[in-house]
C-alpha positions in Angstrom: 2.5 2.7 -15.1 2.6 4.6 -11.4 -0.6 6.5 -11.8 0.2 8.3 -8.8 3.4 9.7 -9.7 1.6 10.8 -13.1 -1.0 12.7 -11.1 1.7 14.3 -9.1 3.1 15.0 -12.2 0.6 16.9 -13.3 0.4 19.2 -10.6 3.4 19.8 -10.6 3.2 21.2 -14.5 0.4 22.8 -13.6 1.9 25.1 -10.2 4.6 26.1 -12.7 2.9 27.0 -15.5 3.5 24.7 -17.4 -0.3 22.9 -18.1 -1.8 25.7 -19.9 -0.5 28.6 -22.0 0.2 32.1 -20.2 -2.1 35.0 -21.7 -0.3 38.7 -22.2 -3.6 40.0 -21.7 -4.1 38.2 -18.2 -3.8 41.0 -15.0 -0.6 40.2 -13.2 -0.5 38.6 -9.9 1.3 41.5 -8.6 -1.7 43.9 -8.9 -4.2 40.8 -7.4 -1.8 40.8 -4.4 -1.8 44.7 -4.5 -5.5 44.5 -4.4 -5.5 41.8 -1.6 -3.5 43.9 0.5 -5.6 47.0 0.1 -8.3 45.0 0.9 -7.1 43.9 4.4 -6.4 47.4 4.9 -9.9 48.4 4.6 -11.2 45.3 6.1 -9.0 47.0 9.4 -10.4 50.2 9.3 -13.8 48.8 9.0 -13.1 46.7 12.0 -13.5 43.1 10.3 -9.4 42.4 10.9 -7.4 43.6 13.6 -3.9 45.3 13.3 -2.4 42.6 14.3 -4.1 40.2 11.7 -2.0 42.1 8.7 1.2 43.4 10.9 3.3 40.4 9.0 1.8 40.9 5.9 5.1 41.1 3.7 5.9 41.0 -0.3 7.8 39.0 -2.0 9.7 40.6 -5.3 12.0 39.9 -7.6 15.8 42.3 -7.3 17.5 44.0 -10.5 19.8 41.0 -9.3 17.5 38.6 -10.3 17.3 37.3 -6.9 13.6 37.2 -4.3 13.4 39.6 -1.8 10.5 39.9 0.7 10.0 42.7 2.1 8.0 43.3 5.8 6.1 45.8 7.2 9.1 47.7 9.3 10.2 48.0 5.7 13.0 45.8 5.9 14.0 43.4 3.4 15.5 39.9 3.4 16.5 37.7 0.8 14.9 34.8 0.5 16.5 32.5 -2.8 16.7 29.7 -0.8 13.0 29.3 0.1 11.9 29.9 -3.8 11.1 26.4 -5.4 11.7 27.4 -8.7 11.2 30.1 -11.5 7.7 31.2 -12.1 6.2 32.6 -15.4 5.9 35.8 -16.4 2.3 37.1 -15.0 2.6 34.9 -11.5 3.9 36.0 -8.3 5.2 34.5 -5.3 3.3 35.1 -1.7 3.0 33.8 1.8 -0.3 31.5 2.4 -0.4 33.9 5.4 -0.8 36.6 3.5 -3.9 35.5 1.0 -6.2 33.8 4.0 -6.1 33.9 7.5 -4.8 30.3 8.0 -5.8 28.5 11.2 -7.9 31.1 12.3 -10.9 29.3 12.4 -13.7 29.5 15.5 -14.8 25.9 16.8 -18.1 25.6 17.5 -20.1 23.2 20.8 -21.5 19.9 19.5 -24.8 21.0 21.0 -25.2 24.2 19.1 -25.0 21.9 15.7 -28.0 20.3 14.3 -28.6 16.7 13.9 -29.2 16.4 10.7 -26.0 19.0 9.8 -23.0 17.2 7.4 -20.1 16.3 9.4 -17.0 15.8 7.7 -14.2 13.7 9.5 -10.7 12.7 8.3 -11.7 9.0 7.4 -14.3 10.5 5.3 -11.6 11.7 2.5 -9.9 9.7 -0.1 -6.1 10.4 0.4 -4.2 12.0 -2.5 -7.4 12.7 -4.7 -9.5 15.4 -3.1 -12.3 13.3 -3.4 -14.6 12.7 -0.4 -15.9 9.2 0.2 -18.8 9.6 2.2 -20.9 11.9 3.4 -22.4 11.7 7.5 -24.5 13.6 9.4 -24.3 14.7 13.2 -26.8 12.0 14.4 -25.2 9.4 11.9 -21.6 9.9 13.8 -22.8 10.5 17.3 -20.4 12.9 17.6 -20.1 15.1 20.4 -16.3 17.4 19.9 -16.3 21.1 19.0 -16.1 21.4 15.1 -15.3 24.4 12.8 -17.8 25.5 10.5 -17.6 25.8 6.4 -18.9 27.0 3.6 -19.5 25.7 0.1 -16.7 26.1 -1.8 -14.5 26.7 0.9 -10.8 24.5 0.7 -11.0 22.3 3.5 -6.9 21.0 4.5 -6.0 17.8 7.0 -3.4 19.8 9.4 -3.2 16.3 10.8 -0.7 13.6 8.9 -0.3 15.7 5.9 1.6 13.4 4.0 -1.9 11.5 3.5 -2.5 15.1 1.1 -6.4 15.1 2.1 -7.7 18.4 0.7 -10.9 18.5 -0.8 -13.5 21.7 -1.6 -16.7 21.7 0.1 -19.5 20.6 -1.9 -22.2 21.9 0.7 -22.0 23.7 4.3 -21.4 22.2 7.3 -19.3 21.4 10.1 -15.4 19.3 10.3 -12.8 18.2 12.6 -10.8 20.6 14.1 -8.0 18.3 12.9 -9.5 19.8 9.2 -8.5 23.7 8.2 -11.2 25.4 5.9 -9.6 28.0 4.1 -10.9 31.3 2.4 -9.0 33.3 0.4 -9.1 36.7 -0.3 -9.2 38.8 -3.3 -11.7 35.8 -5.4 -8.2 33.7 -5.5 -10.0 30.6 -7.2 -10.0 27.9 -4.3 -9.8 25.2 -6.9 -6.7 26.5 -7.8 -5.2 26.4 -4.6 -6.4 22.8 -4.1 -4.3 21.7 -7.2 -0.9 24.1 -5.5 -1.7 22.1 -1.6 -1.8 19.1 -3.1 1.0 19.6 -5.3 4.8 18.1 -4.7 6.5 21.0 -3.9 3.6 22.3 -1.0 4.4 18.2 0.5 7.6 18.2 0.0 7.8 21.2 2.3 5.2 20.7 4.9 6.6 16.8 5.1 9.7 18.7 5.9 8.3 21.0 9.4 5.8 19.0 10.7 5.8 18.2 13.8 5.2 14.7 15.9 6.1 11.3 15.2 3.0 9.1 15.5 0.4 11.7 14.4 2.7 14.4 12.8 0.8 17.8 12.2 1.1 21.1 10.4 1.8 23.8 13.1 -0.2 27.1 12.6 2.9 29.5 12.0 4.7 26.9 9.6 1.5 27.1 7.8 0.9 30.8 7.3 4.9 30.5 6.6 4.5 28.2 3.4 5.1 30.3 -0.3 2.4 30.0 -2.6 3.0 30.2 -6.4 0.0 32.7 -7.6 -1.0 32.9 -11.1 -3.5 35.5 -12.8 -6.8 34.7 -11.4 -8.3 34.0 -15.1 -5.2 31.4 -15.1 -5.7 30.0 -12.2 -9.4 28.7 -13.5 -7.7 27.9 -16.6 -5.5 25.5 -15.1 -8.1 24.1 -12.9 -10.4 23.0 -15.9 -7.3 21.8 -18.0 -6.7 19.7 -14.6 -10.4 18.3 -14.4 -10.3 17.3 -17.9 -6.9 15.4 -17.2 -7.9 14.4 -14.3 -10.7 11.1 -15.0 -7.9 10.0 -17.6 -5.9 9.2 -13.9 -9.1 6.9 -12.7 -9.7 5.4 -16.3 -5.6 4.5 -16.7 -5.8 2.6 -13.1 -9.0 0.7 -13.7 -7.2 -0.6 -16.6 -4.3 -1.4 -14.8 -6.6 -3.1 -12.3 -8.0 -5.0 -14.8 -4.5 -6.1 -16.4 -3.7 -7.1 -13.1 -6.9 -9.2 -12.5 -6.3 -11.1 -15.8 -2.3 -11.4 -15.1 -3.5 -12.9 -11.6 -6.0 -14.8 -13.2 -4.3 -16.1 -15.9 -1.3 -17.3 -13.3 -3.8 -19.1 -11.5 -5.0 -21.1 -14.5 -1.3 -22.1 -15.0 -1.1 -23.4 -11.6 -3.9 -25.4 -11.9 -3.1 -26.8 -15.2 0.5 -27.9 -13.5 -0.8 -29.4 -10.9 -3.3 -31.3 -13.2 -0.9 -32.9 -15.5 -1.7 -30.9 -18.4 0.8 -28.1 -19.0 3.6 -30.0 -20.0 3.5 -33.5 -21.8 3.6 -36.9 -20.0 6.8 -38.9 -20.6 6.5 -42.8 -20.4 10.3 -43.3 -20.3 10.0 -41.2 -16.6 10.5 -42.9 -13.5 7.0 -43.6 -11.7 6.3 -41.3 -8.7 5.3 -43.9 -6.9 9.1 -45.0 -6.5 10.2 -41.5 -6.0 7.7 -41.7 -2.9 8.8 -45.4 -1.7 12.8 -43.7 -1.7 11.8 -40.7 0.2 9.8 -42.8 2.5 13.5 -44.8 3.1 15.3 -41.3 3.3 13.1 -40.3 6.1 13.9 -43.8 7.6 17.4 -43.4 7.7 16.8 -39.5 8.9 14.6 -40.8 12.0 17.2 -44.2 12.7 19.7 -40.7 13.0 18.2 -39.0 15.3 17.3 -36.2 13.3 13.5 -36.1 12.7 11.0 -37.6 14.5 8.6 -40.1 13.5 5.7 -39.2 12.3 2.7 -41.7 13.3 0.3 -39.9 11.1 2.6 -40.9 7.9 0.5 -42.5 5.7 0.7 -44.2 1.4 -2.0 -43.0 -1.1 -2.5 -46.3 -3.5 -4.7 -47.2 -5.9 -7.0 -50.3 -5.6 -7.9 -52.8 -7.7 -11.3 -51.1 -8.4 -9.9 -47.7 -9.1 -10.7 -46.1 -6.2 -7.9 -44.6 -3.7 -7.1 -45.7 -0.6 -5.1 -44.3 2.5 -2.7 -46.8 4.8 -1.8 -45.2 8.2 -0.5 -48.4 10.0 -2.7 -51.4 10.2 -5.8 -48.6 8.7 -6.5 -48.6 5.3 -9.4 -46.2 3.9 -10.9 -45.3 0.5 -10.4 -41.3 -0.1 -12.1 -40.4 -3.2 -14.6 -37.9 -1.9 -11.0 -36.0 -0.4 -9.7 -35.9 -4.1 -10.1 -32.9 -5.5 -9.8 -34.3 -9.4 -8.3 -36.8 -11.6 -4.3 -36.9 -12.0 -2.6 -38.6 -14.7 -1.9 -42.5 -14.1 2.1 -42.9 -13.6 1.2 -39.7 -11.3 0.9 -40.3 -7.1 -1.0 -38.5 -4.3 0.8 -38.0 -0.9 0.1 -36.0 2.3 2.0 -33.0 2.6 3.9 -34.8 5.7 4.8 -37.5 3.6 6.7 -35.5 1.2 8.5 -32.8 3.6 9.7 -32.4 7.1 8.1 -30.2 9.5 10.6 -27.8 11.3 7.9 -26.2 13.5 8.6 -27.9 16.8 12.6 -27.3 15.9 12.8 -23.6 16.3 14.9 -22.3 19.1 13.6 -19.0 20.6 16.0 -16.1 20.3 15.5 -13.3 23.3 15.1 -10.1 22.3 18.5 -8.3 23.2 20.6 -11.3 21.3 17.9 -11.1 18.5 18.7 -7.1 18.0 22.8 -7.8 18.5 22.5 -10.3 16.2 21.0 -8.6 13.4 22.7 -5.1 14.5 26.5 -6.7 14.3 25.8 -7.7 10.9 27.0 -5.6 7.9 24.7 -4.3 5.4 25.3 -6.9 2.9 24.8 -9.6 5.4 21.2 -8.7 6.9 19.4 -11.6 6.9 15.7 -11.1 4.9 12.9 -11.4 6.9 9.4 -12.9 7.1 7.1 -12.9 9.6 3.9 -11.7 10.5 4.8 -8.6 12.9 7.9 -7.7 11.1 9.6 -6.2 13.2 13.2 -6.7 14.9 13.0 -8.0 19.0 10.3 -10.1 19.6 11.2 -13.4 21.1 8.9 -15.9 18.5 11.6 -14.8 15.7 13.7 -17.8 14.3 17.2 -18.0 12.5 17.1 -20.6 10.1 19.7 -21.5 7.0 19.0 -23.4 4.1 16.1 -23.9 1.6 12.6 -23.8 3.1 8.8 -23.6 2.0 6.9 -21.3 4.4 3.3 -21.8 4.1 1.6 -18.7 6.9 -1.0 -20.4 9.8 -3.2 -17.5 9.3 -6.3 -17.9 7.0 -6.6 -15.1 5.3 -4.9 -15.5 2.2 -5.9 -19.5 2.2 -9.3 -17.8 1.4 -8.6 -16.2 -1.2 -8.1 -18.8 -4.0 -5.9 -16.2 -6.0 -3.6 -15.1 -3.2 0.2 -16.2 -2.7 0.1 -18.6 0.1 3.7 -20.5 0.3 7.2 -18.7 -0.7 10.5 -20.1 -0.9 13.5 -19.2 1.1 17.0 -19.9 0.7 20.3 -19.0 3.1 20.0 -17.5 6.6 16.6 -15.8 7.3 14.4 -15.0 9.8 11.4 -16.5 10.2 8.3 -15.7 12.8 6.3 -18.3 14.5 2.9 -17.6 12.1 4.6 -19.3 9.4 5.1 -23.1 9.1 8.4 -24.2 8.0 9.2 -27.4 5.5 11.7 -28.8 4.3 10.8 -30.1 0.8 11.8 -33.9 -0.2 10.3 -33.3 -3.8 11.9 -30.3 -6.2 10.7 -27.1 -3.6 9.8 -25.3 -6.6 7.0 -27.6 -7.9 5.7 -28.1 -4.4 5.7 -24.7 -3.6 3.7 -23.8 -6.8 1.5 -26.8 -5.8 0.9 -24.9 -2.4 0.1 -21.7 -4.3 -2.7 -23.6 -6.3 -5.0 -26.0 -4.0 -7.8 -25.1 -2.5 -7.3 -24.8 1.7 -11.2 -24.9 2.1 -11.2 -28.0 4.3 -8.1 -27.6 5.6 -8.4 -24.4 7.1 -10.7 -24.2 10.7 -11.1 -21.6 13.8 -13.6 -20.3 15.9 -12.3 -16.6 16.9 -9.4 -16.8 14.2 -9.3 -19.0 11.2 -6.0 -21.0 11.2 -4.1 -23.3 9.4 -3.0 -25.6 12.1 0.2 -28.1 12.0 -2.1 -30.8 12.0 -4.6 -29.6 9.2 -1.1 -28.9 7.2 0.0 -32.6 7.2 -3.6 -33.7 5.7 -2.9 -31.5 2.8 -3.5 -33.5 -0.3 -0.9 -32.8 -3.0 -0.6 -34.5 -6.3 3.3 -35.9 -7.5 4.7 -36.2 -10.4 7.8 -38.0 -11.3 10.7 -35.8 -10.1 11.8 -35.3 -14.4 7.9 -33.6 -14.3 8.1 -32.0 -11.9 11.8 -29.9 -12.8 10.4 -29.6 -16.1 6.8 -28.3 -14.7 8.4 -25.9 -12.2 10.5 -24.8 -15.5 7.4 -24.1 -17.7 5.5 -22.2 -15.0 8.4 -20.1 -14.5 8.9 -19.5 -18.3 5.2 -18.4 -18.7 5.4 -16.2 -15.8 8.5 -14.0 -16.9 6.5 -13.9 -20.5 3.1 -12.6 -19.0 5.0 -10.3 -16.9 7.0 -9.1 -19.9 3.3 -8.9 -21.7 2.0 -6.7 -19.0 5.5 -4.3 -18.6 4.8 -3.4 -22.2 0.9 -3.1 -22.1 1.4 -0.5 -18.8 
């Protein structure tokens, strides 16, 4: 379940009416914006708004054609179908958010005139898309030293600044914001939690998305602002619709801890597989199989006749994993032979082998071929649709020089440690065909069936394998040491088949339970 799209959904319901029921008895929004506009009047004549503050003030009306009209103060009329969203109920009223508050007309006020201890309010401090504010900072707390505008309790306060992010929340206390942040105050006691729910809504981002201006740090300009048109209902709906909303509302936060806990358990559950697989104990042992340890004396002859080619290099590090008379586990690396229990991580069944990682792959890091920019961008560019090549990388992004071409099947296992920390993360990912690959990701060719040894990558722990002062990494070297326990090759098709299996079922499981 996309809980966002279900709280946009909601809004959406609720800016056309459709949340709650309308009530006959309700005063139309036509006399509210009548009243609004007799209002600025007076607040002219008593010298509280200037003649230019209301001189384009229009109204927005409804033709015996059944088309919108707005009509301005030259008395003039245009019509305006094509700006109108959609059909309102009977009771509501269309108008511009110009006309109901005097949008971006706020007064910023020196740093030094604000008290220390006064709330500050910056951008970082809002959740996106919930109207709910994170944290709460004073003057001293932020050091901060830029003009601000003032608010008020209850005031809407409206990021100008990257819109689409929808950060609108209603001021729980005075104090002071961002000049990047528009408080808003509305006249004629139009219910600012109301107007919240419309800012936030679909249609208001769909628009604003639409005229903002600026590519990094796109903004709402001032005019396109005043310019947007607000669906109005009766003010006694408006607060109707606002308490339906907050009721609805927590159902949004309950329905995605839930989810977050499904996914926890899928994730959870997943990893349990893994390690079962990699144990010997997910699928049953068959005697008839062909021991691993002669699937690893073959490969050991395949890479012989690979490096008497020419084609891979030898690897001096390469080393056999046998078991001694005494039950313990030794490692052979040339004329050295040394006993490695304390590096086993646990016990593996007995026709089952341990290897290096460099004993049962090839390395392709030193094989890449850089690619310059300009032929990297042709390359990709002269390619039709169909034939792009996927990418992965670390930056990705098309042009940089440490980008590789390569085509065939590959592990990629990243050299950067984050995700080796977190026991639950994906770490390695199979590739097949022509892709891209960037220089932060080791490339091997698998000499056992990928799958399982991918899945065996997705499941050990990288603790002692991963080191770094400034930067944790998962250097070539460290890679080759990793320990990884082998099945015969039967197992392993028939392991890599089972985790699969019980994968597509627990996703199935969780489709249906979200």
């Amino acid at each position: 379940m996309d809980t966002k799209a279900l709280r946009q959904k909601i809004l959406d319901l609720a800016i056309r009416g459709k949340l709650v029921p309308q009530d006959p008895n309700d005063e139309p929004a036509s006399v509210l914006l009548e009243r609004i506009r007799a209002e600025k009047q007076q607040m002219v004549k008593d010298g509280k708004l200037k003649a230019k503050d209301i001189k384009n003030d229009t109204v927005i009306f409804k033709g015996d054609d059944n088309l919108h009209y707005e009509q301005f103060q030259d008395g003039t009329v245009k019509c305006i179908e094509d700006e109108i969203p959609f059909e309102l109920p009977d009771g509501w009223a269309w108008a511009r958010l110009g006309v109901i508050c005097p949008y971006g007309e706020n007064k910023a006020v020196s740093a030094d005139l604000i008290d220390e201890t006064a709330w500050i309010l910056d951008l970082e401090d809002i959740e996106k898309e919930t109207g709910v504010i994170k944290k709460y900072t004073t003057k001293s707390e932020r050091n901060s030293v830029s003009n601000k505008y003032s608010f008020c309790k209850g005031q809407l306060l409206y990021s100008k600044l990257r819109p689409y992010l929808n950060k609108v929340v209603i001021a729980t206390k005075d104090g002071y914001c961002t000049t990047e942040i528009l408080p808003l105050t509305f006249y004629g006691n139009i219910y600012s939690p109301y107007m919240q729910l419309f800012i936030m809504s679909p249609t208001f981002l769909t628009y604003v998305n639409m005229i903002s201006y600026g590519v990094k740090m796109p903004r709402l300009g001032t005019n396109d602002g005043k310019n947007a048109i607000i669906a109005i209902p009766p003010i006694n709906e408006q607060k109707r619709i606002r308490d339906k909303f907050d009721i609805v509302a927590p159902l949004f936060d309950k329905i995605q801890n839930n989810l977050n806990n499904l996914n926890n358990e899928v994730t959870a559950i997943k990893s349990k597989i893994l390690d079962l697989a990699i144990r010997g104990k997910l699928v049953p042992q068959d005697p008839n199989d062909e021991p691993a340890s002669v699937l690893l004396e073959r490969i050991r002859e395949e890479k012989e006749e690979l490096i008497k080619q020419g084609k891979i290099k030898r690897d001096k590090m390469e080393s056999v994993i046998f078991k001694g008379d005494d039950n313990s586990y030794y490692e052979k690396i040339g004329d050295s032979v040394a006993c490695i229990d304390a590096e086993l991580p646990f016990e593996i069944p007995d026709n089952w082998c341990w290897a290096r990682l460099n004993c049962i792959s090839i390395n392709y890091d030193s094989y890449r071929k850089p690619i310059n920019s300009y032929d990297r961008k042709n390359r990709v560019l002269g390619k039709s649709k169909d034939e792009l090549y996927p990418y992965y990388g670390a930056t990705g992004q098309i042009g940089f020089i440490d980008d590789f071409l390569f085509n065939g099947e590959y592990i990629l296992l990243g050299e950067d440690a984050a995700p080796f920390l977190d026991k639950k993360a994906q770490k390695a990912y199979m590739i097949k065909g022509k892709s891209w690959v960037n220089n932060h990701a080791h490339i091997l060719q698998s000499l056992v069936f990928p799958e399982y040894l991918t899945n065996c990558l997705n499941s050990i722990d990288y603790f002692d394998y991963v080191y770094g002062t400034t930067r944790l990494k998962l250097t070539q070297e460290n890679m080759n040491r990793i320990l990884v326990p082998v099945p015969s090759i039967e197992e392993q098709c028939k392991i890599a088949q089972a985790i699969n299996n019980l994968f597509v079922l627990i996703e199935s499981i969780k489709a249906s339970l979200s």
